[in-house]
N, C-alpha and C positions, 0 to 999 in steps of 0.2 A: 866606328861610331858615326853615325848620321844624326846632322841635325838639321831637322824640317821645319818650315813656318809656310803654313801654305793661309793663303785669304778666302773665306767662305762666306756670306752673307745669309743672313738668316731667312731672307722673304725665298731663297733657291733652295732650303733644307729638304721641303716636301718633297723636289723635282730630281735632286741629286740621288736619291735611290736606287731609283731606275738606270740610272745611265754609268751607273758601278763598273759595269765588263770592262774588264783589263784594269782595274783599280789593284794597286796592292793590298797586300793584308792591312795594313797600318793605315792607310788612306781609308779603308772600308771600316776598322773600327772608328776612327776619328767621323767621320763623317755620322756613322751609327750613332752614337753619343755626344757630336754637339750638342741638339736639343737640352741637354742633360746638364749641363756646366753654363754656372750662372758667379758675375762680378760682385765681389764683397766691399764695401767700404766703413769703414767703423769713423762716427763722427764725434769730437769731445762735448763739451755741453754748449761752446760758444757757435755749434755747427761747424767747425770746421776739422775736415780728414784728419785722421792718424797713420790710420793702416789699411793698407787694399790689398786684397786677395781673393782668391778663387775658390767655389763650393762646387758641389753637386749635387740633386735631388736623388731620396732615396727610397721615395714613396712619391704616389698621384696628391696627396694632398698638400703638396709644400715645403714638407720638411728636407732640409739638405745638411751635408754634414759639409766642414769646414776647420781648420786648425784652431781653436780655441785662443791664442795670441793675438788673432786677428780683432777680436772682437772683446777682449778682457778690459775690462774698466770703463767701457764706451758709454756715452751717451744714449745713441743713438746709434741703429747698422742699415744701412743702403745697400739693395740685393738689388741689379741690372740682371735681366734676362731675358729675351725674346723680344727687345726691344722697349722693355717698361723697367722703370724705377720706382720701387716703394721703397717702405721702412721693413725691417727685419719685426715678427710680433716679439716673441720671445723665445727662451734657452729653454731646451725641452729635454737633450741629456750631459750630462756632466760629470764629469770628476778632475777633481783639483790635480791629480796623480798623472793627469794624458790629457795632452794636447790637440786634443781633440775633441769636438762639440756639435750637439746636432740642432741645429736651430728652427721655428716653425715660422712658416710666413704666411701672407693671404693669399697666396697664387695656389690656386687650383688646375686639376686635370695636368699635373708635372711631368714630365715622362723622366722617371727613373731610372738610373743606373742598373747591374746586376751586379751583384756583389759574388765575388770569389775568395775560397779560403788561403788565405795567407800561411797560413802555419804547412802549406804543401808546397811551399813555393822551394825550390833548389836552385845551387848557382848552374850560372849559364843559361838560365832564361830569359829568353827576350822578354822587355816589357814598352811601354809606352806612357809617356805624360802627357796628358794634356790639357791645354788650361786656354784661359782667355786671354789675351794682350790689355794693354792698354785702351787699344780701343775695341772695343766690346763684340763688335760685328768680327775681329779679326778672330784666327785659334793661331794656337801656337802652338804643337805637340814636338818632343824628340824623342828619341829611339835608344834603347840601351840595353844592357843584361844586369841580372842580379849580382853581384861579386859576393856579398855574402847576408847573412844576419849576424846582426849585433846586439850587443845589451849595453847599456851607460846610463847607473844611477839607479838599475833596478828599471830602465823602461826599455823595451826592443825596437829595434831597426830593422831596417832592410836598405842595405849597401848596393849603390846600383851604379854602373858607370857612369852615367850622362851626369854632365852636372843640369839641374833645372837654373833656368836663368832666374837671378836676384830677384824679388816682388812678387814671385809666383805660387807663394805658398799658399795649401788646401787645395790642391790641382788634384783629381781621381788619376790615378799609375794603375795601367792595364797591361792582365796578359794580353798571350795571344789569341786569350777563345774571347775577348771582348767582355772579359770582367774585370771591377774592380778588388785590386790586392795590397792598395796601398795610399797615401795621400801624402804629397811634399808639405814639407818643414823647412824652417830655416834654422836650422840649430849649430852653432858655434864647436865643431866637434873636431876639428883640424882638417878636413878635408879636402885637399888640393883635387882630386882627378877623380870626384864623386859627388855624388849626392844621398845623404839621408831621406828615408821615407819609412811614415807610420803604418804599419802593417792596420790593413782594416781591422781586422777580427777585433783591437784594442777596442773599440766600440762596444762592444760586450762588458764593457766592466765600467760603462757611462752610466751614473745611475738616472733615472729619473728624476723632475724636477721641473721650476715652472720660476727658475728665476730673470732678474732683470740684469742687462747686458752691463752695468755697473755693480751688480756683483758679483762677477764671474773673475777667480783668482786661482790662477795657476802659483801652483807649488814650484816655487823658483829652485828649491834644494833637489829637486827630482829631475828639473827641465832646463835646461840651459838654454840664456838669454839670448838674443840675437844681437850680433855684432854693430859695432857700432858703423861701420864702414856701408852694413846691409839696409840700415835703417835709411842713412843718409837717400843710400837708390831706392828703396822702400818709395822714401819722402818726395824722390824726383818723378817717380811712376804716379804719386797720387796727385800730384800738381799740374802733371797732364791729361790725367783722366780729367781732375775737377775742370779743366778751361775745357775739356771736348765735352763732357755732360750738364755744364753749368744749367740749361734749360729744364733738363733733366729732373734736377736735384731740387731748382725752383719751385717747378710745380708741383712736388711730392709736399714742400714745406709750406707751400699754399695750401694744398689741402690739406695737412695737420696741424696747421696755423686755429686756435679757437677763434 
């Protein structure tokens, strides 16, 4: 098992293509799909963080999917990416049954993920997470294989060695052709020497919808909570984002200020 954190800035994305030879496979897709992975922050109604995590777009116009826990009961949602902070518009697909949700924003000309079918995936393949850091400019992707698929409570998994680090959930999990098969969770399921992750296809059973991010309510009897231990480093990762984007966040609330 390898685990990578490499630092990429976003203004060298366009130049980094080119200069691939002798990249590995994993470097070459990470680097292919940064554009792609963008920072979640869900705010209560006093403005202040709850929960941060990581989306990705899955179309040019905006819309990215993300874990649903992230953004359930929120006020308000703060999407960082390419350098801008706005507010999240609204919840576009949903279901109370998967923890998973596709949310629509104002950012235009997205470059999109490609999505891969889950339901092919077999143990022993390699895959890849990757996701954003705390600080937004930084990726953080590791390396692992599938160990199995699972089911608990009636919803499926995908058992992968690597564990993803605490605060990273709704991170896109790639094969090796550079699709996505899967999106990290943080779910309380006993696992010492892995990581749970939502097999995409679950997407398909999101139904449509045009609600507000305070009413977005996961089915607790289906989905298990996040531990209390995870919330705490949750709570430490959003305390450091809010002190490195406080400017950020400012001037988004200046312009939605009437």
């Amino acid at each position: 098992m390898i685990r990578k954190a490499i630092k990429i800035f976003f203004h060298l994305m366009f130049f980094l293509p080119g200069a691939l030879h002798g990249y590995d496979q994993d470097n070459f897709i990470a680097i292919n799909n940064i554009p792609s992975v963008l920072t979640v922050v869900s705010l209560d109604s006093n403005g202040q963080p709850r929960l941060r995590g990581c989306g990705f777009f899955i179309d040019n116009a905006g819309s990215f999917v993300t874990t649903a826990h992230i953004v359930e009961k929120a006020d308000s949602v703060l999407v960082s990416w390419n350098g801008q902070t706005d507010q999240a518009a609204f919840v576009r697909k949903f279901s109370p049954n998967v923890d998973l949700i596709i949310v629509a924003t104002k950012y235009r000309n997205t470059p999109p993920v490609q999505l891969g079918d889950s339901d092919l995936l077999t143990a022993g393949e390699e895959v890849i997470a990757l996701c954003k850091t705390q600080d937004q400019d930084e990726l953080d992707f590791s390396t692992g294989v599938v160990k199995k698929k699972s089911t608990s409570e009636g919803i499926d998994y995908i058992e992968i060695s690597e564990s993803i680090r605490t605060g990273l959930s709704g991170c896109p999990l790639f094969d090796r052709y550079g699709k996505v098969i899967g999106v990290t969770t943080l779910i309380d399921m006993g696992m010492k020497d892995g990581s749970l992750v939502l097999p995409i296809n679950l997407i398909s059973k999101l139904g449509n919808t045009r609600l507000r991010f305070a009413d977005v309510l996961i089915d607790k009897h289906r989905i298990k909570e996040i531990k209390e231990d995870e919330k705490k480093s949750i709570l430490n990762s959003i305390i450091h984002f809010w002190m490195n984007h406080s400017d950020g966040f400012s001037e988004v609330f200046t312009k939605s200020s009437p």
